[in-house]
C-alpha positions in Angstrom: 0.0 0.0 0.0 0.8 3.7 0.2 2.4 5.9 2.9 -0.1 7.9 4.2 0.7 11.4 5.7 -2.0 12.5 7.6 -1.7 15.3 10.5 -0.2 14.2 14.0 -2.6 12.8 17.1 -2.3 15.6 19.7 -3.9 16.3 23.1 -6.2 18.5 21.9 -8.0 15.7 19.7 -7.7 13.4 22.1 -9.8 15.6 24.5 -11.8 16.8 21.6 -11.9 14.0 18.7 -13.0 14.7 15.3 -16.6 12.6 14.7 -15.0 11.3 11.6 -12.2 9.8 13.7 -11.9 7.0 16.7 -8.3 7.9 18.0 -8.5 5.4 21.2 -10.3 2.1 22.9 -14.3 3.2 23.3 -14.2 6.6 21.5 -13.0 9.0 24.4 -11.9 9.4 27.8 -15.0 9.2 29.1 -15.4 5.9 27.4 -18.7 6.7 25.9 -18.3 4.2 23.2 -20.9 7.0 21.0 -20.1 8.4 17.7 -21.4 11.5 16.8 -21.5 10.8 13.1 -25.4 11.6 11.7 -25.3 10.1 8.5 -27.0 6.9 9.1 -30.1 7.2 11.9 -33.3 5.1 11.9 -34.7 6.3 8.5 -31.4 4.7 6.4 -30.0 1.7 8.5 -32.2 -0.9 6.6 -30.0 0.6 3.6 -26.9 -0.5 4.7 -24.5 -2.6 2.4 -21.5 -4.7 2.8 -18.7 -2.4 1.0 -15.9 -4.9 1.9 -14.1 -7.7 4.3 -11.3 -7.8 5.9 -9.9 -11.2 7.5 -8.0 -11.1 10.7 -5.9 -14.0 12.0 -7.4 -17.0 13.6 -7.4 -17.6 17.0 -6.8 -15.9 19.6 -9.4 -13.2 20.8 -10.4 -10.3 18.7 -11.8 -8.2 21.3 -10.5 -4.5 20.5 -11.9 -2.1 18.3 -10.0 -0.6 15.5 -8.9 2.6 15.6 -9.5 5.5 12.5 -7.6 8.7 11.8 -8.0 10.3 8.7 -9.5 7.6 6.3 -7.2 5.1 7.8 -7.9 2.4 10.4 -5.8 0.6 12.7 -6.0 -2.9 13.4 -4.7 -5.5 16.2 -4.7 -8.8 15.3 -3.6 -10.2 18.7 -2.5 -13.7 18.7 0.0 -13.2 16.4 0.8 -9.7 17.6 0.3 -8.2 14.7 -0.4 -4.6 13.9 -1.9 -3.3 10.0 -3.1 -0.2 9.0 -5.8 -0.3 6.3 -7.9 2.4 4.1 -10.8 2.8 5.7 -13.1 3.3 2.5 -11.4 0.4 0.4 -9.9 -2.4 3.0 -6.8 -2.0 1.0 -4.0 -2.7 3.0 -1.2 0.0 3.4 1.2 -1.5 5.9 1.4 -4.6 8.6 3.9 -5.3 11.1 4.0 -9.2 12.0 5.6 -8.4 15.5 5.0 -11.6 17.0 5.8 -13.7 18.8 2.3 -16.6 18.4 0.8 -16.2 21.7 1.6 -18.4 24.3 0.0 -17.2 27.3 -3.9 -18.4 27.5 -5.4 -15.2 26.7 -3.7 -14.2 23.5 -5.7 -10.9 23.3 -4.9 -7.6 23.0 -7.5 -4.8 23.7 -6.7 -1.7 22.2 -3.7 0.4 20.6 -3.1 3.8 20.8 -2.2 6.3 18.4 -0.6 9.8 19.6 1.7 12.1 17.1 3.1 9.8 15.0 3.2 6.2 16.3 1.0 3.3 16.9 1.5 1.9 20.3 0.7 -1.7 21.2 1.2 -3.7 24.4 1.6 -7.2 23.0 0.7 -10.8 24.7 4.9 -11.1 25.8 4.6 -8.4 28.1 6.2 -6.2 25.4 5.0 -2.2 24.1 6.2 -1.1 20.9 5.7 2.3 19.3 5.4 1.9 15.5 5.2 4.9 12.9 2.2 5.3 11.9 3.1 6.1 8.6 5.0 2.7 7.6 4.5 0.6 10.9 8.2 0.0 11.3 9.0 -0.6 15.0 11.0 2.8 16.4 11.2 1.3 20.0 10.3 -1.2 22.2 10.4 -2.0 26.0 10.2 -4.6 28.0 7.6 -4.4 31.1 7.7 -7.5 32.9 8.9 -11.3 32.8 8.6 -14.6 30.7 5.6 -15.2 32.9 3.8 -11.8 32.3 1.1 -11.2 29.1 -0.6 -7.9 28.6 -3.9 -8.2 26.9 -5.5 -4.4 28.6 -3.7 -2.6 25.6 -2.3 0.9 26.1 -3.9 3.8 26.6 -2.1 7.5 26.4 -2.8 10.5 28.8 -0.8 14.0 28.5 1.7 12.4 26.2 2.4 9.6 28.6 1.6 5.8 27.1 -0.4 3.6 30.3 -0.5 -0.1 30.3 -0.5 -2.9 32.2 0.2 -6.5 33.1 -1.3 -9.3 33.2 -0.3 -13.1 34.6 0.7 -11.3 38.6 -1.6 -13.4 40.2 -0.8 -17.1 38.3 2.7 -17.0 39.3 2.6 -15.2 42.5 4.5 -12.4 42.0 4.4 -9.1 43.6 5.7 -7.4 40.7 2.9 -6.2 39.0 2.4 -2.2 38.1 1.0 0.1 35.8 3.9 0.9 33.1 
């Protein structure tokens, strides 16, 4: 696909998100999971069509919601820790990062991304967060935040240009380890 350059997640649409876009998990801060779009209301849903499919990885659990900024949504397919970005009007793909590794903690699901300036951030199931341009999705860092026994299947969340996750596994392996990253 192409590169697409589009303007930079700030704060300010964050706080205040364009209705044409869905920049984090459940809409906004408040978690309202509400779109303000009006095109489609009672008198035109019975006209909706199919315009096209995408297929995600098998397996695993697909539980996030993609995210959309400027005609393009993001997409996590989590038990292969994968990341793609796709046109939102055709389903062409523009870009996919295969960051792997297969999930091999139980859950093998990861709940959101995040996007803010110009990276996509995901926390995947190996207790890993990379940041990945949105642009190209080529990995510009990555952290580790816990053990071979962690998994982080909350996502990521940013706040005041500061990227929150968490972890999961604490309690199967009694650890006291566990924190907010």
């Amino acid at each position: 696909g192409t590169v697409k350059h589009y303007p930079p997640v700030t704060d300010a649409m964050l706080t205040h998100p364009d209705e044409k876009d869905w920049l984090m998990h459940r809409g906004n801060y408040q978690a309202w999971d509400f779109s303000k779009l009006k095109q489609i209301d009672t008198s035109n849903v019975a006209n909706l069509q199919l315009r096209w499919v995408y297929a995600m990885d098998e397996g695993g659990r697909q539980q996030f919601n993609p995210l959309v900024h400027d005609g393009t949504m993001f997409l996590s397919n989590n038990r292969t820790n994968t990341v793609q970005a796709v046109d939102a009007a055709t389903g062409e793909l523009i870009w996919e990062n295969r960051i792997g590794p297969v999930s091999r903690i139980a859950y093998g699901g990861t709940r959101s991304l995040a996007i803010y300036h110009d990276k996509v951030y995901v926390a995947t199931t190996d207790a890993m967060i990379h940041a990945l341009d949105a642009r190209t999705g080529k990995i510009v860092w990555e952290q580790a935040l816990g053990t071979t026994n962690n998994s982080n299947t909350g996502g990521v969340m940013v706040m005041r240009g500061k990227v929150l996750t968490g972890l999961t596994g604490c309690d199967n392996y009694s650890q006291n380890n566990c924190y907010i990253s």
